[in-house]
TIKERO-478917 format. One record per residue (C-alpha): x, y, z; residue in one letter. Coordinates in pm, whole numbers, plus 50000, padded with zeros to 5 digits. Each point is the difference from the previous one (the first is absolute). Layout:
N
+-------+-------+-------+-------+
|  east | north |    up | gutor |
+-------+-------+-------+-------+
|     X |     Y |     Z |     A |
...
+-------+-------+-------+-------+
END
This chain:
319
+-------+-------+-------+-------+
|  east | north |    up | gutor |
+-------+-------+-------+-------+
| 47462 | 66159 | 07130 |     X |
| 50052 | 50022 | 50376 |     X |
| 49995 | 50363 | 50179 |     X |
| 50097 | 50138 | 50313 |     X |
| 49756 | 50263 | 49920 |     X |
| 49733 | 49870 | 50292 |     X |
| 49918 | 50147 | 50323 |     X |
| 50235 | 49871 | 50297 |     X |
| 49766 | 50145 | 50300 |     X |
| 50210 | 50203 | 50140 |     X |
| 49736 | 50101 | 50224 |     X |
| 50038 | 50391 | 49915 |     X |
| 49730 | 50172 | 49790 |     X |
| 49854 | 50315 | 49831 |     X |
| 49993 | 50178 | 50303 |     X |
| 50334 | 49893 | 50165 |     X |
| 50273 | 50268 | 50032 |     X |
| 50377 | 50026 | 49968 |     X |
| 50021 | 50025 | 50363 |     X |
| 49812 | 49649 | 50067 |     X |
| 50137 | 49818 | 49750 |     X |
| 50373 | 50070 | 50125 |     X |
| 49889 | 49940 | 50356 |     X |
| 50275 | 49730 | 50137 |     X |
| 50222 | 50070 | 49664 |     X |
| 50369 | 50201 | 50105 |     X |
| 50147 | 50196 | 49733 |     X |
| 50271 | 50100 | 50204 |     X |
| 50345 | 50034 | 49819 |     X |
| 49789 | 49978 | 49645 |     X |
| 50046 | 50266 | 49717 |     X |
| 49652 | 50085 | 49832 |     X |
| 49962 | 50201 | 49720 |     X |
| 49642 | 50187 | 49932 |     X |
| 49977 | 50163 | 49654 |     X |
| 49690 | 50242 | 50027 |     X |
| 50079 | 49972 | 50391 |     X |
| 49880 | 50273 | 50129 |     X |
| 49637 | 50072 | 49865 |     X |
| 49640 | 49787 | 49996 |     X |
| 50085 | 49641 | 50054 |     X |
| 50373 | 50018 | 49939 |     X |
| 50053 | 50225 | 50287 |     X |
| 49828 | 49810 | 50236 |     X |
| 50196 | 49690 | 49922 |     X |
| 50325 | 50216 | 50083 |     X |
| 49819 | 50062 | 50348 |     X |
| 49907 | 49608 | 50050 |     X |
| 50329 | 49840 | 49909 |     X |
| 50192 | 50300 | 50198 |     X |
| 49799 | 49915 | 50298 |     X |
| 50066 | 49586 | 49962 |     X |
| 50397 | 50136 | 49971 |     X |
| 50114 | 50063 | 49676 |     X |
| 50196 | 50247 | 49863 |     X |
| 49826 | 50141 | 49685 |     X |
| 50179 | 50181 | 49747 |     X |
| 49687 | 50231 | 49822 |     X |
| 50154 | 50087 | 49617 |     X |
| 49743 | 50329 | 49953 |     X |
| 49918 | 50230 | 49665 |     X |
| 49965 | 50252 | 50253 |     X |
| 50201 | 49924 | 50298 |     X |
| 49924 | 50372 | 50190 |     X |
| 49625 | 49812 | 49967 |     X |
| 50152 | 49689 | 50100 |     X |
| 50181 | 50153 | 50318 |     X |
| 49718 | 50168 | 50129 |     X |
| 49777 | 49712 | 49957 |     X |
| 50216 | 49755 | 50183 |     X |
| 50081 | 50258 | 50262 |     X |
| 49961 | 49837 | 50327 |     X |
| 50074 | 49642 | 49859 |     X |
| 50332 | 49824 | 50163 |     X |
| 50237 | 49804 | 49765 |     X |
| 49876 | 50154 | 49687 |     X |
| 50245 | 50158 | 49733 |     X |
| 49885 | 50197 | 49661 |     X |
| 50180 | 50043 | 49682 |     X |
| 49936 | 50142 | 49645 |     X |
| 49843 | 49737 | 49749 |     X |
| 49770 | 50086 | 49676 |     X |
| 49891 | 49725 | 49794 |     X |
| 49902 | 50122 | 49760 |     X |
| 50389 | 50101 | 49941 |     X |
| 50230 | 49698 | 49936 |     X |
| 50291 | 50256 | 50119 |     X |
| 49847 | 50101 | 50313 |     X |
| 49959 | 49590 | 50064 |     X |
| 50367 | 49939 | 49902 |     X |
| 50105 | 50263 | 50219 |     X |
| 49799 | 49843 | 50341 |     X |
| 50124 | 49677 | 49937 |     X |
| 50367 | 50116 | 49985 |     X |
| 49957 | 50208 | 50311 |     X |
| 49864 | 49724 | 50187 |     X |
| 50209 | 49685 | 49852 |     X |
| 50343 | 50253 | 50083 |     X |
| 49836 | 50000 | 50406 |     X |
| 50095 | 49613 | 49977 |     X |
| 49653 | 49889 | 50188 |     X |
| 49799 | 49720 | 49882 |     X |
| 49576 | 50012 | 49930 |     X |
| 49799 | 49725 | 50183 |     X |
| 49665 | 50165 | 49873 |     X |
| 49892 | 50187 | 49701 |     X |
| 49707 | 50166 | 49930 |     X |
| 49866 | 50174 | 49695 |     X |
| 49707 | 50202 | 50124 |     X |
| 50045 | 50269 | 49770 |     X |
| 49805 | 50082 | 49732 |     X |
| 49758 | 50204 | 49799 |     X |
| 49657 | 49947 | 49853 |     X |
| 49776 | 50106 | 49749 |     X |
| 50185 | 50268 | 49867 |     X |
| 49965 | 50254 | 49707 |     X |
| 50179 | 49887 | 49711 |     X |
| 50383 | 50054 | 50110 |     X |
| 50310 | 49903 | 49838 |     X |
| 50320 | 49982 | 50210 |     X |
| 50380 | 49870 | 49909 |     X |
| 50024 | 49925 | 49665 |     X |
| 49666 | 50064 | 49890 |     X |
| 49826 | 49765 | 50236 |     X |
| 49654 | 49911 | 50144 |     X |
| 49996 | 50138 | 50322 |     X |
| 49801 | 49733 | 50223 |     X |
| 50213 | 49714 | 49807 |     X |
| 50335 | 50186 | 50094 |     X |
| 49956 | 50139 | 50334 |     X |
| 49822 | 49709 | 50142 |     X |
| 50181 | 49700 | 49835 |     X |
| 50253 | 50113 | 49789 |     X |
| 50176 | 50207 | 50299 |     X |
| 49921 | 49728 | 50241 |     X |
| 50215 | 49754 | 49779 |     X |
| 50325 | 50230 | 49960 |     X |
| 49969 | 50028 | 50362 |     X |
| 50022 | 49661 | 50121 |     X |
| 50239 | 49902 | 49749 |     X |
| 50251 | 50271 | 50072 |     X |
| 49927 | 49889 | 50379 |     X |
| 50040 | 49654 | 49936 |     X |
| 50399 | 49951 | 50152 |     X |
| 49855 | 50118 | 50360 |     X |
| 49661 | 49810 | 49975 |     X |
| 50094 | 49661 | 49860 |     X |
| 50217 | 49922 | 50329 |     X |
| 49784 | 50052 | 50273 |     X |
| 49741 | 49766 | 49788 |     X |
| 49759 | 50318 | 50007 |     X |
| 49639 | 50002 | 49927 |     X |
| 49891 | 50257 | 49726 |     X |
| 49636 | 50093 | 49987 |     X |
| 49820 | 50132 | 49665 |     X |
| 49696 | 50220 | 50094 |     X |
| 49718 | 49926 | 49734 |     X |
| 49686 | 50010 | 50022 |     X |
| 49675 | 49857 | 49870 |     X |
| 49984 | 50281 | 49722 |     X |
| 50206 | 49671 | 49856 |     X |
| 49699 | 49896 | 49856 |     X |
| 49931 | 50294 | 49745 |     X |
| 50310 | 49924 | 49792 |     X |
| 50272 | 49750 | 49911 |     X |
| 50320 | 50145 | 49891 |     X |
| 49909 | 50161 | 49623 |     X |
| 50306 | 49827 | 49874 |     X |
| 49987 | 50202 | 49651 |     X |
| 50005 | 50303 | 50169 |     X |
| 50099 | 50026 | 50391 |     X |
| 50044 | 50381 | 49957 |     X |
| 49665 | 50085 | 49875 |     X |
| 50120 | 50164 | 49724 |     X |
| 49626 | 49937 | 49841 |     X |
| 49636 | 50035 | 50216 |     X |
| 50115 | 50111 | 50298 |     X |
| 49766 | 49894 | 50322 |     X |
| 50099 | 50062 | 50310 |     X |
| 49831 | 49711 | 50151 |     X |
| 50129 | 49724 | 49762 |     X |
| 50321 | 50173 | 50065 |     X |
| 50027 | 49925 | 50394 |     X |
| 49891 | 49692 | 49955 |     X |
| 50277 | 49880 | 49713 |     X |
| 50221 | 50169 | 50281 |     X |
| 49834 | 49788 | 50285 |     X |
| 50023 | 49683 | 49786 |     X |
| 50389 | 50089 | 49944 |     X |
| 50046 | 50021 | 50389 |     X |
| 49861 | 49645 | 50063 |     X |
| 50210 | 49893 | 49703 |     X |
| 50301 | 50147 | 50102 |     X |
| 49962 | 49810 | 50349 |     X |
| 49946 | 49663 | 49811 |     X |
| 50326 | 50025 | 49796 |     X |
| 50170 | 50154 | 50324 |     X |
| 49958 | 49728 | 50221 |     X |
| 50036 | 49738 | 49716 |     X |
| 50359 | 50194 | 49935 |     X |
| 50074 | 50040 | 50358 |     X |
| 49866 | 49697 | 50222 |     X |
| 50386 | 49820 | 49991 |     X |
| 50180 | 50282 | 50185 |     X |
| 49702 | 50026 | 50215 |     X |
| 49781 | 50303 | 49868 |     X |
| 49663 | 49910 | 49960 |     X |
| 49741 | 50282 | 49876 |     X |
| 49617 | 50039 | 50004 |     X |
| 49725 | 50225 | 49892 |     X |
| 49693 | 50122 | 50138 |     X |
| 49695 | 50194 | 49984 |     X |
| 49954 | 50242 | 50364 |     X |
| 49662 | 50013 | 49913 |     X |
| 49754 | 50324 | 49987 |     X |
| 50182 | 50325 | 50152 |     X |
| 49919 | 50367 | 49933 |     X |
| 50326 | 50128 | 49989 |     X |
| 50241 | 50280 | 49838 |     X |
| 49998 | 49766 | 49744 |     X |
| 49665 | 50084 | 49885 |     X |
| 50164 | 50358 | 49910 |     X |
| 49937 | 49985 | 49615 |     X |
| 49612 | 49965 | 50062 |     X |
| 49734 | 50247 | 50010 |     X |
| 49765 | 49954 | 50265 |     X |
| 49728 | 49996 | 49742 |     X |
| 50148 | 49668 | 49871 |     X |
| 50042 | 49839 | 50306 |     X |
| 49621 | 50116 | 50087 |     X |
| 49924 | 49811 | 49654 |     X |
| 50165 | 49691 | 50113 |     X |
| 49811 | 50004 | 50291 |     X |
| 50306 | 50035 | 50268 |     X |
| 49875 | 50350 | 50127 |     X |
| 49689 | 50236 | 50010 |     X |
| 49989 | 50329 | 49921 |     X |
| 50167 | 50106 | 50323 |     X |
| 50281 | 49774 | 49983 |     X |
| 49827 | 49765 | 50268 |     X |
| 50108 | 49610 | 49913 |     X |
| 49631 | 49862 | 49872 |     X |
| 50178 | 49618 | 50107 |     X |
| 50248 | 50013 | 50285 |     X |
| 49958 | 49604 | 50038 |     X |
| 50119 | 50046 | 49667 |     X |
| 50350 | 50188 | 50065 |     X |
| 50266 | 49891 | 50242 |     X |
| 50167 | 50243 | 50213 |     X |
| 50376 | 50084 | 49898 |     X |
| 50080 | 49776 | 50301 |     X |
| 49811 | 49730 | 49899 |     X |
| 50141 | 50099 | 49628 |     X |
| 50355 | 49909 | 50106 |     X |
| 49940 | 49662 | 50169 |     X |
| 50024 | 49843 | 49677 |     X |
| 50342 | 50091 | 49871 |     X |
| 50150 | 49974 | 50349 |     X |
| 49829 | 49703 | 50063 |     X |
| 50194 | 49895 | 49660 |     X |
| 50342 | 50139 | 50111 |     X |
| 49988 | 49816 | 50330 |     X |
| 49788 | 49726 | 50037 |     X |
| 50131 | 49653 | 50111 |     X |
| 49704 | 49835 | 49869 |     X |
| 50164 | 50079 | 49643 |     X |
| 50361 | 49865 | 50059 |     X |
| 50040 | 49777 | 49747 |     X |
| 49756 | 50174 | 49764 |     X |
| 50015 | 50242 | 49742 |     X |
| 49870 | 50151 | 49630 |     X |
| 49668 | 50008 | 50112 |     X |
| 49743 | 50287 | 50015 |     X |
| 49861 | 50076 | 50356 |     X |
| 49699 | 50169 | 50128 |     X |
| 49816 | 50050 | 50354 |     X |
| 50307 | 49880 | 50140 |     X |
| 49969 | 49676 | 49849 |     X |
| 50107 | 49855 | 49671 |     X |
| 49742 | 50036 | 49745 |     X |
| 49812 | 49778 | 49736 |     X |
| 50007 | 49977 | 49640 |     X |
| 49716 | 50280 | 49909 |     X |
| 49683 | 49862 | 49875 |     X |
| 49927 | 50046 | 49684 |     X |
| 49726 | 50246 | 50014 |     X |
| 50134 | 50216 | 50319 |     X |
| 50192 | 50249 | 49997 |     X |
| 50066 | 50095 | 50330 |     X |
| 50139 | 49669 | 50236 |     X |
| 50299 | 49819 | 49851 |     X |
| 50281 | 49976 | 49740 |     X |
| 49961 | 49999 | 49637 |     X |
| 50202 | 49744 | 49868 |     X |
| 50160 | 50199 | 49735 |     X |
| 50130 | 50187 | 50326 |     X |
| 50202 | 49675 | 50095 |     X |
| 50058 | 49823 | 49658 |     X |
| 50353 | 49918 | 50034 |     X |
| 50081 | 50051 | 49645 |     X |
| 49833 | 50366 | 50009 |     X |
| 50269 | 50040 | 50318 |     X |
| 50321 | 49917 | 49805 |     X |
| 49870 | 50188 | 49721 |     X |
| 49900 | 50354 | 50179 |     X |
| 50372 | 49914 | 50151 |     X |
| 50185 | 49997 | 49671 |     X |
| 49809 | 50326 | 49882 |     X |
| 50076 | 50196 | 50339 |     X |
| 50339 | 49915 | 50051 |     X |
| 50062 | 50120 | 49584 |     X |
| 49809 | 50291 | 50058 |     X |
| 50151 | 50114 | 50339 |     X |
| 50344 | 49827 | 49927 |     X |
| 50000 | 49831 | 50336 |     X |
| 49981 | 49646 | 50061 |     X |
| 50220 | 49857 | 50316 |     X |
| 49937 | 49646 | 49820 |     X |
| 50183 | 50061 | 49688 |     X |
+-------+-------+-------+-------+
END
């Protein structure tokens, strides 16, 4: 079976930023929105596509956090948005559709990793909801003011894809909880979700990828000790990096996804998984650190996680 799921050369790498791969690109008079927008990687694609223009709308869990972050930062908005609540995500949409503006860009930077065990909603897996489950609502609900401008939606993964496949006997971990295999059933939804998006979307327009931004110590690493990440051999004992080649700079963290959200190299492309500001290859078998697993891009996997989210979250704009 053909793929599209092959390196383009874009001519961007590991250690571009968000700032060179926009150079030349005018977002003037285009409506971004940055979930997770102002912190780590999220916050400084809010500064890059601000700077190239846009107008970014920042939905925050804490937007006093979110305002003071972004203080400083022209064309930015904030609003309230947890998604890990399917209210709080029905209540953002329907204060943004009733403004009557239309999305060109979509982000979902958000997310949490390696967490305790934490149930949230109706009983659910944390990682699985916030991440993906939250992400889907969102969109959905936001689908009447993105489908028109033919927007771009962008599913932040990353290459903790490879520890799991979604567990599709039990997505909620109700059994052997690990919080590893847990982000990555989470990160394999996000790629997933992409694939059926664009599939769903492409004829009015929308086309939707996934990516990996790579290597970044960020607040996202706020659930680990620093005596695991000294056992995984990020830090030393002092907190020092024992790798830096290793670890991309939030900058360089956010090329990817804006890279993905803007890129004329992609017109015409989507439902593919991206990293180093390129599209990626199929994973090899026995790495798992470069690529996509193809679980994370089996169509019928797509359609299937889908069906599941839209029953569970009772949201589906393509009923």
């Amino acid at each position: 079976m053909s793929t599209a799921q092959h390196k383009i050369g874009s001519g961007f790498g590991a250690k571009s930023t968000a700032d060179e791969v926009l150079e030349g690109i005018d977002l003037s008079g285009k409506l971004a929105i940055v979930t997770g927008g102002y912190s780590g990687i999220g916050l400084e694609t809010t500064r890059a596509l601000a700077r190239a223009g846009a107008h970014v709308v920042v939905p925050a869990r804490r937007p006093e956090a979110a305002r003071e972050a972004l203080e400083g930062i022209d064309g930015v908005e904030t609003d309230e948005l947890d998604l890990g609540d399917l209210e709080s995500v029905r209540a953002f949409a329907e204060r943004f559709l009733a403004s009557g503006r239309t999305i060109d860009i979509v982000i979902d930077s958000a997310g949490i990793m390696a967490c305790p065990e934490t149930r949230v909603g109706p009983g659910w897996e944390a990682q699985f909801a916030t991440n993906h489950l939250g992400h889907f609502a969102l969109v959905n609900r936001l689908w009447p003011a993105i489908a028109p401008g033919g927007a771009r939606v962008v599913s932040v993964s990353s290459t903790g894809h490879h520890t799991s496949g979604i567990r599709w006997d039990d997505v909620h971990w109700r059994t052997g909880y690990d919080k590893w295999e847990a982000y990555g059933q989470a990160k394999t939804a996000n790629v997933l979700f992409a694939v059926e998006l664009d599939r769903l979307g492409r004829d009015s327009g929308v086309r939707a990828f996934a990516l990996h931004p790579g290597g970044i110590l960020t607040p996202l690493q706020r659930h680990l000790a620093k005596e695991e990440m000294v056992e995984r051999g990020w830090i030393d004992e002092q907190g020092e990096l024992l790798h830096p080649d290793l670890f991309k700079t939030p900058e360089q963290g956010a090329a990817t996804q804006v890279w993905a959200a803007t890129s004329p190299q992609l017109d015409g492309l989507g439902g593919v998984y991206c990293e180093d500001c390129d599209i990626a290859e199929p994973a090899p078998e026995d790495d798992a650190r470069t690529g996509v697993k193809a679980y994370a891009t089996d169509p019928e996997q797509a359609t299937r996680l889908w069906a599941l989210s839209a029953e569970l979250t009772g949201v589906n704009a393509f009923a």
